[in-house]
Backbone bond lengths (Angstrom), bond angles and torsions (degrees), N, CA, C in turn:
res aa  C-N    CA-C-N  psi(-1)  N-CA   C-N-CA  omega(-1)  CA-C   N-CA-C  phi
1 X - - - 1.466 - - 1.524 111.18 -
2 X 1.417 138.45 -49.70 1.259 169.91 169.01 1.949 92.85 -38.13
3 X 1.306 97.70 -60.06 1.627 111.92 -171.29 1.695 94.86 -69.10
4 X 0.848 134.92 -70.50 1.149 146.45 -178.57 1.439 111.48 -30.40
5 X 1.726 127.13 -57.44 1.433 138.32 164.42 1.107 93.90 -45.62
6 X 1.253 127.71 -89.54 1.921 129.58 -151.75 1.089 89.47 -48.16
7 X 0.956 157.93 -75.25 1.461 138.75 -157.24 1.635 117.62 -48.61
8 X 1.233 104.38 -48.81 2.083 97.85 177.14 1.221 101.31 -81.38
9 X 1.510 133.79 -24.58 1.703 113.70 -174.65 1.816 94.94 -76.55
10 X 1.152 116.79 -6.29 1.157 108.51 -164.57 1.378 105.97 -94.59
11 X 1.490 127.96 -23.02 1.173 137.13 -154.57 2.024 86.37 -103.23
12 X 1.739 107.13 -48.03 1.709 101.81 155.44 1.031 107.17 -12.09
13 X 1.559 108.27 -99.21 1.546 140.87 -132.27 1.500 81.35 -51.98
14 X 1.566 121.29 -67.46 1.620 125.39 -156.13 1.649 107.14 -44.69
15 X 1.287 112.00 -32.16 1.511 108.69 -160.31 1.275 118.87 -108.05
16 X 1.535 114.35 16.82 1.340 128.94 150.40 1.031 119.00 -66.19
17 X 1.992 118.83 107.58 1.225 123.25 -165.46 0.907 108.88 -89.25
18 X 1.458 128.92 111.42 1.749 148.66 174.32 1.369 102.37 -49.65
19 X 1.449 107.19 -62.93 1.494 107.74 -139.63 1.826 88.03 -83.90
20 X 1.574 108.42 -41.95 1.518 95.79 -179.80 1.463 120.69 -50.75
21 X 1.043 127.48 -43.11 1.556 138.24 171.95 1.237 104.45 -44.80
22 X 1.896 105.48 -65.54 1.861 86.43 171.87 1.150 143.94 -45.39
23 X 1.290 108.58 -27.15 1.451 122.64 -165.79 1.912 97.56 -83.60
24 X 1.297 95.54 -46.69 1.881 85.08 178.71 1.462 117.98 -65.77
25 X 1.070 114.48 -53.29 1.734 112.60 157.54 1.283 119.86 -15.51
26 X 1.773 125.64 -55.52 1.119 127.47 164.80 1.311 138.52 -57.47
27 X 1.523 106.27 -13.88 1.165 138.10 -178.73 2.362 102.25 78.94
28 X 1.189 98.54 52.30 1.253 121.24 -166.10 1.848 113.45 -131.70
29 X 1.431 111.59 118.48 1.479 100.47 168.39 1.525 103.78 -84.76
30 X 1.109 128.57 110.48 1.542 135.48 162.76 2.149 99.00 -28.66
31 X 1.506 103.01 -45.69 1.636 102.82 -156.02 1.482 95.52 -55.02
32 X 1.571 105.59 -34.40 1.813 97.27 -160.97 1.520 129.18 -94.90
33 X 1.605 95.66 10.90 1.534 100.67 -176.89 1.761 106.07 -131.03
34 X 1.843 101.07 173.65 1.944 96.46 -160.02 1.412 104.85 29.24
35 X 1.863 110.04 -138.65 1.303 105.70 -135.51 1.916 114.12 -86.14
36 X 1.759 84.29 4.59 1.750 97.56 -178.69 1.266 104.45 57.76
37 X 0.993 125.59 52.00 1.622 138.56 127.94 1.529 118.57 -123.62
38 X 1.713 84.19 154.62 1.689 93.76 -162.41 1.142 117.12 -78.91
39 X 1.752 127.01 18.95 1.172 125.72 -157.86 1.265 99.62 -90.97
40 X 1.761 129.13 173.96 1.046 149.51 144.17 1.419 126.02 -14.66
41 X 1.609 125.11 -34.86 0.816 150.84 -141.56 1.341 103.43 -81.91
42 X 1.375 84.41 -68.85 1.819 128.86 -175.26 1.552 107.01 -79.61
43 X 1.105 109.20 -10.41 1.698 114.38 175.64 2.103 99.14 -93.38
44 X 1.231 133.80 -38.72 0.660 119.00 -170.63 1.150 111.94 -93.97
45 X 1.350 131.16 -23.97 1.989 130.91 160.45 1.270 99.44 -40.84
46 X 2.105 109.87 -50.53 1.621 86.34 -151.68 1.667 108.02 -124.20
47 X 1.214 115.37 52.84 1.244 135.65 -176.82 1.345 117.44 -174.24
48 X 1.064 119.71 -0.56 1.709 110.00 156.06 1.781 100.76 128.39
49 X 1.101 128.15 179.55 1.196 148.37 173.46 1.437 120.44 -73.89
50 X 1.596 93.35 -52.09 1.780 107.58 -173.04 1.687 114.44 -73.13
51 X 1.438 115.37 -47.44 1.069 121.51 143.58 1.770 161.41 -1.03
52 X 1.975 80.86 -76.36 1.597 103.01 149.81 1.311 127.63 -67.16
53 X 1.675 111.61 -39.52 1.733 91.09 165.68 1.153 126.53 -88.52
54 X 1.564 114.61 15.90 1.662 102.00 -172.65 1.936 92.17 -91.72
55 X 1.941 106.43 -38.45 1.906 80.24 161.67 1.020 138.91 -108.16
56 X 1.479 107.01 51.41 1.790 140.27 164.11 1.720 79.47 -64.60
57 X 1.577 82.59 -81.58 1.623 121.10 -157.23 1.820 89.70 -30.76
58 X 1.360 119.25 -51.11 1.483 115.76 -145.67 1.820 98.45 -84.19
59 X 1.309 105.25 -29.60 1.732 99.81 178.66 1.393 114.61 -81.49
60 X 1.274 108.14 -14.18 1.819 115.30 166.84 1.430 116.05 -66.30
61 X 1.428 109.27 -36.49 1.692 123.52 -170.05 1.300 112.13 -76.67
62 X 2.173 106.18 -41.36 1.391 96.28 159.28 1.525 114.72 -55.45
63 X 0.976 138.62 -56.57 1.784 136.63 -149.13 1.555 86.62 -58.94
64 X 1.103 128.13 -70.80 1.314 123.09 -168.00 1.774 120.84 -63.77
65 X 1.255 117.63 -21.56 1.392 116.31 157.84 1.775 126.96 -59.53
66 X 1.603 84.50 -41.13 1.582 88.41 174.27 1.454 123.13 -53.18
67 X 1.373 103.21 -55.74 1.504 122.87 -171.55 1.439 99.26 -57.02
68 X 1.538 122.32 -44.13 1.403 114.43 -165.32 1.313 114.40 -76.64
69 X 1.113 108.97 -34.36 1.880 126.74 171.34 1.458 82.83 -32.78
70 X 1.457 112.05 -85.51 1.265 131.37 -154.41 1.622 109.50 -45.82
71 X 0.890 119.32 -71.89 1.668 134.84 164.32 1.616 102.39 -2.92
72 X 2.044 97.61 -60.62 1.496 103.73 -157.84 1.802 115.69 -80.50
73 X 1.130 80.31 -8.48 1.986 109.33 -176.14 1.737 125.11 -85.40
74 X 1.754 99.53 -39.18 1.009 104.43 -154.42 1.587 106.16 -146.48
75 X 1.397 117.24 161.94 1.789 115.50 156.65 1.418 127.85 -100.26
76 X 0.990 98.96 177.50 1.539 97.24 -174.64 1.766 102.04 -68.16
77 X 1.720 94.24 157.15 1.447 138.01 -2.40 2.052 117.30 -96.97
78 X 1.272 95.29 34.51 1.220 95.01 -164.73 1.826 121.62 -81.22
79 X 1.695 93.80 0.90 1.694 101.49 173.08 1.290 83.56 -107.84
80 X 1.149 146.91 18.96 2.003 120.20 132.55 1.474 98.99 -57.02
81 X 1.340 105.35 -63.33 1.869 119.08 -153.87 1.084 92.51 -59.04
82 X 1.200 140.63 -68.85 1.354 137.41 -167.95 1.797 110.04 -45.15
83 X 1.411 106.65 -46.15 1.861 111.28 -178.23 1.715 93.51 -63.94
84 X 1.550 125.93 -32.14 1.281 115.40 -169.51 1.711 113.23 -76.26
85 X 1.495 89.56 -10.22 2.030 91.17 -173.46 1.103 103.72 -98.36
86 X 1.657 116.81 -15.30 1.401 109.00 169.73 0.995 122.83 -60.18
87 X 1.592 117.62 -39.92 1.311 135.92 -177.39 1.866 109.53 -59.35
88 X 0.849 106.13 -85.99 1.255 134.49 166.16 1.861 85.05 -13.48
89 X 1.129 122.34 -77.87 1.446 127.21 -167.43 1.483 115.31 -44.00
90 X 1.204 117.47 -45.38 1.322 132.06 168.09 1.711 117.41 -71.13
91 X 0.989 139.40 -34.70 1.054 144.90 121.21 1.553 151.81 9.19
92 X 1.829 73.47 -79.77 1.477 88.19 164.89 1.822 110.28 -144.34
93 X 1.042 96.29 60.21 2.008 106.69 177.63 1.390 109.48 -42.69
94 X 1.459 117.88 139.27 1.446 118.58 -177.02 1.745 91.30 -75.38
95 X 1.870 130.75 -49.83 0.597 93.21 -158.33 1.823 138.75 -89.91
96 X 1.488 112.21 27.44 1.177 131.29 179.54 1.644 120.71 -112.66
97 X 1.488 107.50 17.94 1.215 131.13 -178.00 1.368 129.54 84.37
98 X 1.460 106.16 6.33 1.360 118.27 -164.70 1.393 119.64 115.86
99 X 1.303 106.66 -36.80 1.513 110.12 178.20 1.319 137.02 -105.40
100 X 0.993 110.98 128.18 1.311 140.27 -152.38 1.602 140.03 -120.44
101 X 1.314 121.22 -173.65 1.616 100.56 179.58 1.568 105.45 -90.31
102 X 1.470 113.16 177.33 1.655 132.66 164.07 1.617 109.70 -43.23
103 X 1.087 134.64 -48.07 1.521 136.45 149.46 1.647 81.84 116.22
104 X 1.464 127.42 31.80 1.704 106.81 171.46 1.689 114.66 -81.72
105 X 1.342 102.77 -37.12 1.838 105.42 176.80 1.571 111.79 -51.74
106 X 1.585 92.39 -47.62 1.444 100.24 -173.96 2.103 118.18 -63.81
107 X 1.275 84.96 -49.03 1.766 88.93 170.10 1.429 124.04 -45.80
108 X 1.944 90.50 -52.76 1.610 83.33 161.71 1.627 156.79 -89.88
109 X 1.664 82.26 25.24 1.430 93.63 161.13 1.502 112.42 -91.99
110 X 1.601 115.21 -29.27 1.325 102.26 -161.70 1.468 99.51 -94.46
111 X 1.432 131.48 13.50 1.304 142.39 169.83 1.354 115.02 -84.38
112 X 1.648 108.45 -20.89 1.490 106.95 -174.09 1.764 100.04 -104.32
113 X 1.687 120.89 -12.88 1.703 130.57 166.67 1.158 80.29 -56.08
114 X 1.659 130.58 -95.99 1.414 154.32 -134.56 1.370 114.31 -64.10
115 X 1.547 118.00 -35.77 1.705 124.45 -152.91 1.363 87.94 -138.99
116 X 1.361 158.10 142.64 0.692 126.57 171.05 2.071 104.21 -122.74
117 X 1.541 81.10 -36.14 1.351 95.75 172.40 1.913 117.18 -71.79
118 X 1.135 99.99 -37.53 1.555 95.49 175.60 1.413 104.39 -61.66
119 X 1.563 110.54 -26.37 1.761 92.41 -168.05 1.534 101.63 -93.27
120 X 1.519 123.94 18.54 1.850 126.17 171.99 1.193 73.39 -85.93
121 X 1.308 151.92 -56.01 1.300 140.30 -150.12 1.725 127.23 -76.99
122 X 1.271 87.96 -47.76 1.811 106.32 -170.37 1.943 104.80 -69.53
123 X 1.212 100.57 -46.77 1.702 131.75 -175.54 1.433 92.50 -45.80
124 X 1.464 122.69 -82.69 1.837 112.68 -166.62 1.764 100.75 -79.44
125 X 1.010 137.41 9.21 1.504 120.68 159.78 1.602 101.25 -87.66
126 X 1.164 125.34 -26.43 1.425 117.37 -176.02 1.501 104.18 -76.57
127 X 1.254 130.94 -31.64 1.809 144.44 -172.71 1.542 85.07 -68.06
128 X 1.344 119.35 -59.77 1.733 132.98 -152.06 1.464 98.30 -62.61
129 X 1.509 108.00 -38.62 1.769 95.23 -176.91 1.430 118.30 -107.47
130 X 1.096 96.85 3.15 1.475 98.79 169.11 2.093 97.41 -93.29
131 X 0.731 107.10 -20.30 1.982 99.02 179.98 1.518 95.32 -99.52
132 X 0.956 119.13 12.07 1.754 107.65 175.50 1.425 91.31 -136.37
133 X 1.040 175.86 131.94 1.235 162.98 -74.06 1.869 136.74 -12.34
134 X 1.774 100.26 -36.01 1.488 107.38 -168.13 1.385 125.47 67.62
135 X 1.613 110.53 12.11 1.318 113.47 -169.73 1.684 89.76 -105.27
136 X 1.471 127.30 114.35 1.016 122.67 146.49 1.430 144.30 -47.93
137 X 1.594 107.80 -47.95 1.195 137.71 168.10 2.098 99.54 -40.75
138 X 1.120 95.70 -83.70 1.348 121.68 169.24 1.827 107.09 -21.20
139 X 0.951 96.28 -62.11 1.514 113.79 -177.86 1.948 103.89 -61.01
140 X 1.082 87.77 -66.08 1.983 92.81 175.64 1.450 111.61 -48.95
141 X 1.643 117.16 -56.40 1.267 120.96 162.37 1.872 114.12 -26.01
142 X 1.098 99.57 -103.68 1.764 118.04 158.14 1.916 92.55 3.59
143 X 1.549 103.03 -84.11 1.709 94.33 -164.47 1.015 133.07 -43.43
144 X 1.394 100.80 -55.46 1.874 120.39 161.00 1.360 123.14 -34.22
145 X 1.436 120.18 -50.10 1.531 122.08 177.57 1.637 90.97 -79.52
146 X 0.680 156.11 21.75 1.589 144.02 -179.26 1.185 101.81 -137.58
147 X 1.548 132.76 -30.56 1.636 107.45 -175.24 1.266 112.53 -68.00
148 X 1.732 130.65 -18.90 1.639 105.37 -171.93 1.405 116.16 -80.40
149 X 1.391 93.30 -28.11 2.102 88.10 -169.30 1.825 103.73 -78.29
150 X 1.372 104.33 -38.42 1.849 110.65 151.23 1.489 114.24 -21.96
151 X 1.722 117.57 -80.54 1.285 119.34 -165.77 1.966 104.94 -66.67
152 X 1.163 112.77 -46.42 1.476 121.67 160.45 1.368 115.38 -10.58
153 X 1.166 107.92 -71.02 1.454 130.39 -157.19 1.401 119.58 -89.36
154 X 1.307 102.33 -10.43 1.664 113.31 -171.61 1.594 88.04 -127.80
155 X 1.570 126.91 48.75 0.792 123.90 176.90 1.896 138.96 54.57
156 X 0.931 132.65 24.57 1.268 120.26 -153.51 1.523 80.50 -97.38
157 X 1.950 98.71 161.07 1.779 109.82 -179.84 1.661 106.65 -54.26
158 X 1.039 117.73 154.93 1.517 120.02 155.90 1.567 120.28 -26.58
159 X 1.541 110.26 -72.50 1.278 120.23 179.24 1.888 111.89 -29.21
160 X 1.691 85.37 -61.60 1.742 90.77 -176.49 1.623 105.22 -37.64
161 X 1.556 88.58 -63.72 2.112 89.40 -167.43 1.484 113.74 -47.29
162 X 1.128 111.95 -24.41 1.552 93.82 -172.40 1.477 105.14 -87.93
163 X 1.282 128.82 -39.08 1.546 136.04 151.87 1.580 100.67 -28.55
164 X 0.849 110.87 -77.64 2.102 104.38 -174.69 1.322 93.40 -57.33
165 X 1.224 152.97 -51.32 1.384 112.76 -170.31 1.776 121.34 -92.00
166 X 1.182 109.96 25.33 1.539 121.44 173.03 1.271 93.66 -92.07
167 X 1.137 129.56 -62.32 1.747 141.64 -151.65 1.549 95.50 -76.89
168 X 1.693 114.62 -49.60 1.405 102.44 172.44 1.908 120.65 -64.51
169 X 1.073 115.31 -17.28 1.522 126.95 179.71 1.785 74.61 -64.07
170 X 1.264 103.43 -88.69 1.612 117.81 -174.40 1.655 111.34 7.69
171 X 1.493 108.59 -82.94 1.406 143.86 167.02 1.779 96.10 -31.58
172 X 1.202 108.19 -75.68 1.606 93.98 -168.23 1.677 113.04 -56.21
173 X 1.383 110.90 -46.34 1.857 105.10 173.81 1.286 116.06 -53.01
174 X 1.706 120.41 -20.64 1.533 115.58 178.34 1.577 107.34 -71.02
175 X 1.472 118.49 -30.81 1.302 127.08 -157.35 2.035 106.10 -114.41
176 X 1.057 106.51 51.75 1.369 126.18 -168.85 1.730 100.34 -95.61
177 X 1.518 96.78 -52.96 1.407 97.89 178.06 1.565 112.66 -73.06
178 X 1.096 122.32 -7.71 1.879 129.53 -177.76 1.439 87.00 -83.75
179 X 1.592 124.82 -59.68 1.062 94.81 -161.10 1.393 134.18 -90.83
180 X 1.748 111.21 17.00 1.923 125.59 166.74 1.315 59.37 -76.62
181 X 1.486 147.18 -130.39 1.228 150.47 -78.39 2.077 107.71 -52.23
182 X 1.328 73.14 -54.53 1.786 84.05 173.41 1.399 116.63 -53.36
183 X 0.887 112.22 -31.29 1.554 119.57 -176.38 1.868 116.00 -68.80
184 X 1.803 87.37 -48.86 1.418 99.31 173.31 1.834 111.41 -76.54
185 X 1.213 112.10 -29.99 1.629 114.31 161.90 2.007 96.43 110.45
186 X 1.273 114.78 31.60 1.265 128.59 -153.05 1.430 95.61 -110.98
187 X 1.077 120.52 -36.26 1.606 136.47 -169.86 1.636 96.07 -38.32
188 X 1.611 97.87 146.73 1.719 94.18 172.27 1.684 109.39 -108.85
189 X 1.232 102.12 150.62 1.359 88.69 -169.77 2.064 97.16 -105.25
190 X 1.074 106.47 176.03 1.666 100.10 172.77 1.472 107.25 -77.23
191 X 1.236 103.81 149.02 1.603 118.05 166.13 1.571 106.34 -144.20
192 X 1.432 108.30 133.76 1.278 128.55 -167.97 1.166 123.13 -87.62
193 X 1.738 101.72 -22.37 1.320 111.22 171.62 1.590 122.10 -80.89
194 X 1.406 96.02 -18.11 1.751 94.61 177.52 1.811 119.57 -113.73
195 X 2.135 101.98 13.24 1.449 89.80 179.95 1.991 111.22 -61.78
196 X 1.208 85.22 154.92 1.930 96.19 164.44 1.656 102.67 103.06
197 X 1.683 122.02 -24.34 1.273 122.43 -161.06 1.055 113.65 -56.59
198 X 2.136 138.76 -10.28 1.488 137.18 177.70 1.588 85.24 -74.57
199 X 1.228 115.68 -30.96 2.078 95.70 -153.77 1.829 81.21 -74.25
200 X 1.328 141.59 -62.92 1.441 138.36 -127.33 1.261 93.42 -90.62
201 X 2.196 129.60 -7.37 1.074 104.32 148.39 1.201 173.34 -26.74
């Protein structure tokens, strides 16, 4: 029964849309402006700076709520599953039709429940290349291929590693279309000087 909860509060928590909420608050559909996703991403191009990290901040809190729910609920391995429904929830939220963000904020919350040390690690290389490039995409890319041999190597159980490299598989199929863009040289990178410009439209 216990196993059963963590899994839907977990798939809950994940699919509480941050960024959509922000965007209505503003009196803004997040879906219909920049890249029309509800992610973080797209919240801070087109609603401001301050904004975007507050639902950085809030899809991180899910990942790590989930896991802890789970933790306090259950044994292993069921705060993987539970970090995986978080994901999944955010993702693909019933209540936004399914669609959803890239799930990187969210992963890396449940990377810092699950891993904690891989995510001291993974966490400021993703900051580092996203402020030395501006390519988010780029940056998410980068983490994803690096959290399994990361958690690997810094010890994490088996189970975990193969969990980080499902979710990181995950992460790269979300970012398929980032990387034609990159390829074609189209990719947008962040600029600080023009977050918020959809809201003052």
């Amino acid at each position: 029964m216990s196993e059963g909860l963590a899994i839907v509060l977990a798939y809950l928590l994940g699919s509480i849309p941050s960024g959509y909420l922000a965007g209505r608050l503003r009196g803004i559909d997040i879906r219909e402006v920049g890249s029309k996703n509800v992610g973080a991403t797209n919240v801070f191009r087109s609603l401001g700076k301050g904004i975007g990290l507050l639902v950085m901040a809030a899809d991180i809190a899910k990942g790590i709520a989930a896991v802890a729910l789970a933790i306090g609920l259950t044994d292993d391995p069921w705060p993987l599953l539970a970090g995986g429904a978080a994901i999944l929830g955010h993702v693909f939220p019933a209540w936004l039709g399914f669609r959803g963000g890239k799930g990187v904020a969210v992963t890396a919350g449940v990377t810092i429940g699950l891993m904690p040390l891989a995510a001291a690690v993974m966490i400021p290389v993703w900051i580092l290349i996203v402020a030395v490039t501006r390519y988010v995409s780029v940056a998410s890319i980068a983490a994803a291929i690096g959290l399994t041999p990361v958690a690997w190597a810094l010890g994490a159980p088996w189970p975990t590693v193969v969990f980080a490299g499902l979710v990181s598989a995950a992460v790269l199929w979300r970012h398929r279309g980032n990387v034609a863009r990159l390829r074609r040289g189209t990719e947008l990178r962040l600029d600080f000087r023009r977050a918020g410009r959809a809201e003052r439209a």
